[in-house]
C-alpha positions as CSV (number, residue, x, y, z in Angstrom):
1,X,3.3,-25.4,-56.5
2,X,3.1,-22.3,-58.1
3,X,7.1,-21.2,-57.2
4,X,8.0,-24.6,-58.8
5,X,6.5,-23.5,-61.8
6,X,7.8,-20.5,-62.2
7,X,11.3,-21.8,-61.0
8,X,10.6,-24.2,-63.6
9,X,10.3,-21.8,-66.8
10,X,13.0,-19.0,-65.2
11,X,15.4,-22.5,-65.9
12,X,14.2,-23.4,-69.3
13,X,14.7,-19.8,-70.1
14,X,17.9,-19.1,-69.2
15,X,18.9,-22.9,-70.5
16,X,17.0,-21.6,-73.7
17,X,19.0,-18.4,-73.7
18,X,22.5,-20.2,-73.0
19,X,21.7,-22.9,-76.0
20,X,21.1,-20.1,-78.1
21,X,23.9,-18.6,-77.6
22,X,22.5,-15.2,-76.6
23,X,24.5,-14.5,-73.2
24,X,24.5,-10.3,-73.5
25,X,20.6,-10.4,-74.1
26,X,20.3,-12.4,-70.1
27,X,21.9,-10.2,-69.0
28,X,20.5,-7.1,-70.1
29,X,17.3,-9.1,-69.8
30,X,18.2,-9.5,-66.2
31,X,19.6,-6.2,-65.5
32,X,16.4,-3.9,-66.5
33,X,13.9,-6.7,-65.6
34,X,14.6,-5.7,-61.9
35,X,14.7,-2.3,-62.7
36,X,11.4,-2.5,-64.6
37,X,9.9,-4.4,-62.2
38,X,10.6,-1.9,-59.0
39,X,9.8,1.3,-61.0
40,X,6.7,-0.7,-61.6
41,X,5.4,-1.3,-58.0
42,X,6.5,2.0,-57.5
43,X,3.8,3.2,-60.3
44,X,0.9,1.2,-59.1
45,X,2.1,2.1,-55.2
46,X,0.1,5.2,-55.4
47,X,-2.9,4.3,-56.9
48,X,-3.6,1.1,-54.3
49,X,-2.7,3.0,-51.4
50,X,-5.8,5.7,-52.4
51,X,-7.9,2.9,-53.2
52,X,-7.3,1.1,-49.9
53,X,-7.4,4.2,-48.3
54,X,-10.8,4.6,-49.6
55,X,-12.1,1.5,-49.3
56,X,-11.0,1.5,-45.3
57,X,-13.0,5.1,-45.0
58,X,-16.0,3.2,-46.3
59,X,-15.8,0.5,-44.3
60,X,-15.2,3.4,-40.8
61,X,-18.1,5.2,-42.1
62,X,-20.6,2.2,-43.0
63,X,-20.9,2.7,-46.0
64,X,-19.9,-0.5,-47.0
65,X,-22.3,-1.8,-44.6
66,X,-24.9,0.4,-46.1
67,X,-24.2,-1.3,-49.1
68,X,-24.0,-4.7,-48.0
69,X,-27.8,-3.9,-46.6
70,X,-28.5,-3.4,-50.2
71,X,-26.6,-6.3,-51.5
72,X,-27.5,-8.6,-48.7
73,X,-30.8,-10.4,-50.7
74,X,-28.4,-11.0,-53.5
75,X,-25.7,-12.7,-51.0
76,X,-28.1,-14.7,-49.0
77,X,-29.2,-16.6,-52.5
78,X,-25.7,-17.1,-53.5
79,X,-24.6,-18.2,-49.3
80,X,-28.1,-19.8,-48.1
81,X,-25.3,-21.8,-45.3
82,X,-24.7,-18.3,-44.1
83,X,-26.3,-16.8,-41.0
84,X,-28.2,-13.6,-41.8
85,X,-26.0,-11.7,-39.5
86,X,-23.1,-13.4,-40.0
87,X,-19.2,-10.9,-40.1
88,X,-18.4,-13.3,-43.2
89,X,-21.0,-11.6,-45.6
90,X,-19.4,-7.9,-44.6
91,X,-16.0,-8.9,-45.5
92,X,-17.4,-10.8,-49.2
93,X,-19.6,-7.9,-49.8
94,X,-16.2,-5.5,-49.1
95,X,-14.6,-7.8,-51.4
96,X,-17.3,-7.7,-54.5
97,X,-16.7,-3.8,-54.3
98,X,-13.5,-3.6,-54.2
99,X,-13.8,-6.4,-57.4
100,X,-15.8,-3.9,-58.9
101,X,-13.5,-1.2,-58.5
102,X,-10.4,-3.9,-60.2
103,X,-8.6,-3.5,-56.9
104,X,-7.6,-7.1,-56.3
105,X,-4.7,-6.0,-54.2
106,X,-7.2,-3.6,-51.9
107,X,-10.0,-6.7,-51.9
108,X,-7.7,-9.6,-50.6
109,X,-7.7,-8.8,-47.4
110,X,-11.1,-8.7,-47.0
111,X,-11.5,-12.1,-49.2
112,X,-8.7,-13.5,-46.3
113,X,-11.2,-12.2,-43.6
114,X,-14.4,-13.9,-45.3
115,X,-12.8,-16.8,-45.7
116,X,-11.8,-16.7,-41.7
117,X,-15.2,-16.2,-40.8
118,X,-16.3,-19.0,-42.9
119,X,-14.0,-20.9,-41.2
120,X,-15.0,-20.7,-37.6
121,X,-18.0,-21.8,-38.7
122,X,-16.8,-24.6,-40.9
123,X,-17.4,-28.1,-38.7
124,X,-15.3,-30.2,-40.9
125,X,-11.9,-27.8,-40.8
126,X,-10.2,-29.5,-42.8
127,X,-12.9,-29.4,-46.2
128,X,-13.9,-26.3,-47.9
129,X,-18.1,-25.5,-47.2
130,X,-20.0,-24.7,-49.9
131,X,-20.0,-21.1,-49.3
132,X,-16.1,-21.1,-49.1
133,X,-16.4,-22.4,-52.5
134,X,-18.8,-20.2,-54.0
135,X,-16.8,-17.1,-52.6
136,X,-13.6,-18.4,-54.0
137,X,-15.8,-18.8,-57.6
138,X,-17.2,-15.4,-56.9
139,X,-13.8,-13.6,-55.7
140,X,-12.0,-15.5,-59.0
141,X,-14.4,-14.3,-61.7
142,X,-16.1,-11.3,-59.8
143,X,-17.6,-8.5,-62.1
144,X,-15.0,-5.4,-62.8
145,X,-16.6,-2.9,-63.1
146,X,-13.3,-0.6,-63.4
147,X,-10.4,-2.4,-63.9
148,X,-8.8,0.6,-62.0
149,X,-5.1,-1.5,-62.1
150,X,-5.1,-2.1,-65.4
151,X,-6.1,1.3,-66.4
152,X,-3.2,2.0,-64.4
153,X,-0.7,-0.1,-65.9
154,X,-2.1,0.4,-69.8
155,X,-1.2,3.9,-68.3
156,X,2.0,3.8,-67.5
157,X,3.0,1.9,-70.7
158,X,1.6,5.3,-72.3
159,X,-1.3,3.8,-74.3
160,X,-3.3,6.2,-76.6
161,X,-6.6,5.3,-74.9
162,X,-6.2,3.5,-71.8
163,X,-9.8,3.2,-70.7
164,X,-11.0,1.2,-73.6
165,X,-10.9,-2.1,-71.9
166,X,-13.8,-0.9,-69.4
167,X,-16.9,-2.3,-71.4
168,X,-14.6,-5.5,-72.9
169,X,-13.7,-6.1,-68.8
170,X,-17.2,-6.0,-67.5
171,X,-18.9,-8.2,-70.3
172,X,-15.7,-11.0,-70.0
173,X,-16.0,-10.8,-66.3
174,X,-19.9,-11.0,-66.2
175,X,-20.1,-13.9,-68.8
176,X,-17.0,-15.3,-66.0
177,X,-19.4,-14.6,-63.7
178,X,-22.7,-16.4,-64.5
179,X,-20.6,-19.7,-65.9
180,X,-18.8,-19.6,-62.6
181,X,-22.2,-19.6,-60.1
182,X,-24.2,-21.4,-62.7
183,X,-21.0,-24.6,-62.3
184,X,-21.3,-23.6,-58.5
185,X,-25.1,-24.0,-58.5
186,X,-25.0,-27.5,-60.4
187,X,-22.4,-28.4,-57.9
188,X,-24.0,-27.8,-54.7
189,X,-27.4,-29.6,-56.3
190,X,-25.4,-32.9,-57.1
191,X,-23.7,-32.5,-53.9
192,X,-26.9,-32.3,-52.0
């Protein structure tokens, strides 16, 4: 759905562009948006590689485990379906921190492993379970605590003062937070 959409306004903006009359701009437009785009990826390469490379010593040293110990209360109110012991509440709790950390590209493959797990224990396969849900609400609108990749990005487009955004990202994404597992909650209770 989404690569139709996209398709769609690429089309009404070169159609845009041709109406216009404004042929040189596409293709300058065209031209640097590629190069932009790789120099880009090549900007933020760095900086998810540490932070996956981080996150993956955590997880071989326990740490993450140590702190889904910690965290494990917290998670058992939000996933009650959830067995205490259950691999699915390591992977979400990897995913929260890496969240936390605004390193969306490091946290997706544990949200892709959490979801698995959920999965095998799912018994209808082919319908979401409630904690499927309330992960996805969670993972969506989880609480940045650094939004390290923006950072990174207001970085690289040389902004005076690149870190302001930290207290604005963890009130937006806290208030994203609460609205999205206090909806969740009412959910499950009309569900029930």
């Amino acid at each position: 759905m989404i690569n139709k959409l996209w398709g769609f306004f690429i089309i009404v903006g070169i159609l845009f562009t041709l109406l216009m009359g404004n042929i040189e701009s596409l293709n300058d437009t065209i031209l640097t948006s590629a190069t932009s785009g790789v120099n880009m990826v090549l900007d933020l390469l760095p900086i998810i590689v540490l932070w996956s490379g981080i996150m993956k010593i955590a997880e071989e040293s326990g740490l993450l485990k140590r702190v889904g110990n910690f965290v494990k209360p917290v998670l058992s109110k939000l996933f009650p379906s959830l067995k205490k012991d259950s691999k699915a509440l390591g992977y979400i709790t990897s995913n929260i921190v890496a969240n936390a950390m605004g390193l969306g590209s490091a946290a997706t493959p544990f949200g892709l492993k959490a979801m698995e797990e959920m999965q095998k224990e799912n018994e209808n396969k082919d319908e979401a379970t409630d904690a499927m849900i309330t992960f996805l609400v969670l993972n969506t609108s989880g609480v940045t605590i650094v939004p390290t990749t923006v950072i990174a990005l207001r970085l690289m487009h040389h902004s005076n003062n690149p870190e302001e955004i930290i207290i604005t990202a963890i009130l937006a994404t806290l208030v994203s937070s609460i609205a999205g597992l206090t909806l969740d909650y009412f959910r499950r209770r009309k569900r029930k």
